[in-house]
C-alpha positions in Angstrom: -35.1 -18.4 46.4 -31.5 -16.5 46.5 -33.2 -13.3 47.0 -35.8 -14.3 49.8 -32.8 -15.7 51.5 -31.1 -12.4 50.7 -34.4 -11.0 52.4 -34.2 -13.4 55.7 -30.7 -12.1 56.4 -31.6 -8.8 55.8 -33.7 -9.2 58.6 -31.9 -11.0 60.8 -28.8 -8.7 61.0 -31.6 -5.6 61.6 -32.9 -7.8 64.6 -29.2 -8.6 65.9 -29.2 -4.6 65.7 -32.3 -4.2 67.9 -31.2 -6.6 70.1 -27.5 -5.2 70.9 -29.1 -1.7 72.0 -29.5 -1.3 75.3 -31.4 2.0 77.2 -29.8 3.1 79.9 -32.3 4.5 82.6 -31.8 5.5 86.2 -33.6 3.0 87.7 -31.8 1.4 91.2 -34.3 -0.6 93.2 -36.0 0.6 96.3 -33.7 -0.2 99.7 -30.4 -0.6 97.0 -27.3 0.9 99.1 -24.3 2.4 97.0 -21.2 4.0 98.9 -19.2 5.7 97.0 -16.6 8.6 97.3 -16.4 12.1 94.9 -12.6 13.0 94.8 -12.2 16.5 93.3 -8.6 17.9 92.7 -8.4 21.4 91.1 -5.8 23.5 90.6 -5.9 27.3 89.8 -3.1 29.5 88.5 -3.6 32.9 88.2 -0.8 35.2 86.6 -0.2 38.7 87.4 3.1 41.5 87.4 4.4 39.6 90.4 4.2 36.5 88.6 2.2 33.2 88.9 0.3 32.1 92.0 -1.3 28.5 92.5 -3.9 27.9 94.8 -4.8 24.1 94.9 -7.5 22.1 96.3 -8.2 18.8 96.6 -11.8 17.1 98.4 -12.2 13.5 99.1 -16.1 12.9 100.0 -17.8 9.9 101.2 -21.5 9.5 100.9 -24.0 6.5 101.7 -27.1 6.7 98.4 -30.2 4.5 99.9 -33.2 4.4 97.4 -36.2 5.2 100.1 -38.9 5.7 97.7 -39.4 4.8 93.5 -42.1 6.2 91.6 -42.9 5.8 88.0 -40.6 8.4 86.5 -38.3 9.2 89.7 -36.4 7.9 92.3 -35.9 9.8 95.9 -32.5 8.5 97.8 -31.5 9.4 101.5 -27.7 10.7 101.3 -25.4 10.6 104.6 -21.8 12.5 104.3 -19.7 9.5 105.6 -16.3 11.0 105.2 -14.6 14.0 104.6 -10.8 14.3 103.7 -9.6 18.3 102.4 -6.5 20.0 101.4 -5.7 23.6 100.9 -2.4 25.0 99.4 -2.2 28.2 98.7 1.0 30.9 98.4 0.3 31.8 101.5 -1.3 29.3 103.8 -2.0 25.7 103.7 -5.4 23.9 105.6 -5.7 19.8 105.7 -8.7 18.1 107.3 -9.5 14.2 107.5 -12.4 13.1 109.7 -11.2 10.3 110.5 -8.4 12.0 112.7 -10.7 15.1 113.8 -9.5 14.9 117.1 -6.1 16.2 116.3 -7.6 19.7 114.6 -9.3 22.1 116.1 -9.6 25.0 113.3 -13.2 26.9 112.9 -13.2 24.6 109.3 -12.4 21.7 110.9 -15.2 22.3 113.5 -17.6 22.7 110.5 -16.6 19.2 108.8 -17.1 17.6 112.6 -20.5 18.8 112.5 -21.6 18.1 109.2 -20.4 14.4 109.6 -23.1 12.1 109.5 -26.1 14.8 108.1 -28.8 13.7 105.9 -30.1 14.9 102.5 -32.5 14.3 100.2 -31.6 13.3 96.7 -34.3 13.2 93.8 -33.3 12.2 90.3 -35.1 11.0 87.2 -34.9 8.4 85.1 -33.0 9.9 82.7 -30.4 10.8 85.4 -31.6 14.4 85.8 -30.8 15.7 89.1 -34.1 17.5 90.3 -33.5 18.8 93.8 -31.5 18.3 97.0 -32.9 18.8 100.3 -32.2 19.4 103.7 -28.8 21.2 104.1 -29.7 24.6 103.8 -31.8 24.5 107.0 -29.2 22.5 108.8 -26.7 25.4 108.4 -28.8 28.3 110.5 -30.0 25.3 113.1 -26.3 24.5 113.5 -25.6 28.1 113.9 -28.1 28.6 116.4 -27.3 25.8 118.4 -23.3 26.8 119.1 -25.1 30.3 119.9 -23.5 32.1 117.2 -25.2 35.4 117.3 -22.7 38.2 115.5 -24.7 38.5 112.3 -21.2 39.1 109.8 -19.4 36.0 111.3 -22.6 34.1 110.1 -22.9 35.7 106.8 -19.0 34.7 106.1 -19.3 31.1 107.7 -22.8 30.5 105.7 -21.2 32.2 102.6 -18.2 29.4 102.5 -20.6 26.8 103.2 -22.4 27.8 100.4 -19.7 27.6 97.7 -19.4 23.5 98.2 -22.1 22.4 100.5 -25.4 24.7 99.2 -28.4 22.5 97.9 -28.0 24.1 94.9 -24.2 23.1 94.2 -25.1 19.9 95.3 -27.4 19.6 92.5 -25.1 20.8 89.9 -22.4 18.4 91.0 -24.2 15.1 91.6 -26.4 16.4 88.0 -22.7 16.2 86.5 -22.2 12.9 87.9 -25.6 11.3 87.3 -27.4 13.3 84.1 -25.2 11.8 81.3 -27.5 8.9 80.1 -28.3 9.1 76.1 -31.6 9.9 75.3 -32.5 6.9 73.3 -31.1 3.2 73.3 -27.8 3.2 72.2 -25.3 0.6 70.4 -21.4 0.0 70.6 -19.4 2.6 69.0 -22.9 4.7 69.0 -22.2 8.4 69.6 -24.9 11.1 70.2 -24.7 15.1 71.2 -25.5 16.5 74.5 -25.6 20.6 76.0 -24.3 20.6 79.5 -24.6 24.0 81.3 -22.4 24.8 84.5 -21.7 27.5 86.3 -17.5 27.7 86.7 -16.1 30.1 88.8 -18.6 32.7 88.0 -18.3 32.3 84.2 -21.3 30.2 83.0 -20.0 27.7 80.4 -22.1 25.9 78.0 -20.6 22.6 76.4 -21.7 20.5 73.6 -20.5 17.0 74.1 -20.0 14.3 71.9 -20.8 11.0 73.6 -19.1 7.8 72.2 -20.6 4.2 74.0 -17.2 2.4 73.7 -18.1 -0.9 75.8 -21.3 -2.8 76.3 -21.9 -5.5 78.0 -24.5 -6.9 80.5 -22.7 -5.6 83.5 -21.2 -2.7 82.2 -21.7 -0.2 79.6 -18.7 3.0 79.1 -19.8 6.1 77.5 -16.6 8.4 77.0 -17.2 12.1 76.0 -15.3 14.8 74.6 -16.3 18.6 74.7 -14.4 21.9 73.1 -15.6 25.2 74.0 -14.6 29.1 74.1 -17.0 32.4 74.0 -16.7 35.5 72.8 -15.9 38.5 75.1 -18.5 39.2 78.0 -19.3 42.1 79.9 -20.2 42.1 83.1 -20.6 45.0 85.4 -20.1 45.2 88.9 -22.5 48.5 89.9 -21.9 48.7 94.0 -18.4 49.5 93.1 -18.7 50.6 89.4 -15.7 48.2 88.3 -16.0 46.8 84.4 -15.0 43.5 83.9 -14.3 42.0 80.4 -13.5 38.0 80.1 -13.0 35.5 77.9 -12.7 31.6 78.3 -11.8 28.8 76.7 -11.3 25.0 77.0 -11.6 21.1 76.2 -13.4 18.4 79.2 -13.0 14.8 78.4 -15.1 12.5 80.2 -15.5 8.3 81.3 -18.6 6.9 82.7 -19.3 3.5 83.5 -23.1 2.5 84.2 -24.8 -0.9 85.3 -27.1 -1.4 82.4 -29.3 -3.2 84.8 -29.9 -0.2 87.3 -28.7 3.1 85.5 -26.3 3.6 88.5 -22.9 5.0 87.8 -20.1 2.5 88.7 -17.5 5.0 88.1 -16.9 8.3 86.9 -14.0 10.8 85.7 -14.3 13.9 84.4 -10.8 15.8 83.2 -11.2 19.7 82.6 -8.5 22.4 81.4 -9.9 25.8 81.2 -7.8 29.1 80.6 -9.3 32.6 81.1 -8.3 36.2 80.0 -10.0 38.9 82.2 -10.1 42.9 81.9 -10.8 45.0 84.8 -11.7 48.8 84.7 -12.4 51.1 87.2 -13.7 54.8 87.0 -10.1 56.3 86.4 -8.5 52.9 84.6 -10.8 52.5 81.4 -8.4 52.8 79.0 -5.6 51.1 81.0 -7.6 47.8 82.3 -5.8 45.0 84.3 -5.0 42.3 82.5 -5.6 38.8 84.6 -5.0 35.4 82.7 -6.1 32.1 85.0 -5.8 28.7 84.1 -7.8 26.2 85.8 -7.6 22.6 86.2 -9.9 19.9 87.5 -10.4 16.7 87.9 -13.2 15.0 89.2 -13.5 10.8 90.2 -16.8 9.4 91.5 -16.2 5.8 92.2 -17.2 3.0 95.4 -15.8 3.2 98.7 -14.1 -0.2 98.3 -12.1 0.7 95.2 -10.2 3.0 97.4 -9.9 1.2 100.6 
């Protein structure tokens, strides 16, 4: 009798288990409507014989998600830029930009926000958070060109250029895949932790990072996964051929990460990523091989995706 009692328990406390794991899937429902802002602050220090110079930048963007279309495994959302709020310091120059009082700037940049407000995307993601494309900004860029009647083919090239290093479908992707691709694999308990490989191209040096997940909070509106990644690499070489320079870096650095997800849905209720990230380039040129320039850089960012109405 003791030990068939023994038994029952046994399988009791497995089924309590079961039942206290929960499988987080992206999964909003069709029409659903989420606001929500991406504030990204970074701050870059690079150190040279004259010294240290700080260039900082901080972006505050709004964006409307509406699910228009759920299949099995994916889920396509229209996105709108709602907002736009930017800041530039550098040692030289400074640039600020809010939408909301556009009618006070009149800078080339600031013309550029004034037209992007309000332009559509496409958005398609999988359930397991997995950004798979963005659509419908690339296009817009030459049509927008066209229709001001900008003609002068290297004023395009450096206007599409700096459109391309925030705006691009493809950084797109990698930022909303940063946001959105963090959901474990399997169902997952409280004080469950699991390993993940994020890729991501930084500042022309492609970092890979394994991070260790941790759920620390579930409950049935919320569950928190924090993470916590360490990474360096050996010395790379990388040659630049047009202008035969030789350039030798090395990079290392620790992200920690908070997510909170609707269990329900799969949709991130907030988001903060915290990354610190130092660098030692070497440059060489034809007659500087065995005298390369030394450049350290330092780099940090911070990166908050949370609703419109927690900031208003």
């Amino acid at each position: 009798m003791k030990k068939l009692t023994l038994l029952c328990l046994f399988f009791c406390l497995l089924a309590c288990q079961k039942k206290n794991k929960v499988l987080l899937e992206f999964n909003p429902p069709l029409n659903a409507t989420y606001r929500m802002v991406q504030i990204v602050k970074e701050v870059i220090t690079v150190s040279d014989v004259m010294g240290d110079h700080q260039f900082e930048i901080t972006s505050n963007t709004g964006y409307c998600f509406q699910v228009v279309e759920k299949q099995e495994f994916i889920s396509a959302l229209d996105v709108n830029f709602e907002s736009f709020k930017l800041k530039i310091k550098t040692p030289t120059d400074n640039f600020q930009y809010n939408s909301k009082k556009s009618e006070e700037q009149s800078s080339p940049l600031a013309f550029f926000y004034q037209k992007l407000l309000g332009q559509k995307f496409k958005l398609i993601i999988k359930r397991d958070g997995k950004v798979l494309t963005v659509r419908g900004l690339d296009n817009w860029m030459a049509a927008m060109l066209d229709s001001i009647g900008l003609n002068d083919a290297d004023l395009r090239r450096a206007i599409v250029n700096s459109f391309n290093q925030f705006y691009a479908e493809k950084m797109l992707r990698q930022s909303f895949d940063r946001i959105f691709h963090v959901l474990p694999p399997k169902p997952i308990a409280l004080k469950e932790s699991w390993e993940a490989t994020e890729k991501e191209a930084t500042y022309y040096f492609p970092i890979q990072k394994n991070v260790k997940w941790t759920c620390t909070d579930l409950s049935h509106s919320k569950v928190t996964l924090e993470g916590y990644s360490k990474f360096a690499t050996t010395d790379s070489i990388s040659l630049l051929e047009q202008l035969n320079i030789q350039g030798k870096y090395h990079f290392w650095g620790i992200e920690t990460s908070n997510f909170e997800i609707d269990p329900q849905t799969g949709w991130i209720l907030s988001a903060k990523r915290l990354l610190y990230l130092k660098s030692r380039t070497s440059v060489s040129g034809p007659g500087s091989k065995n005298n390369p320039l030394e450049v350290p850089v330092k780099i940090q960012r911070q990166i908050r995706f949370l609703p419109l109405s927690a900031i208003q």
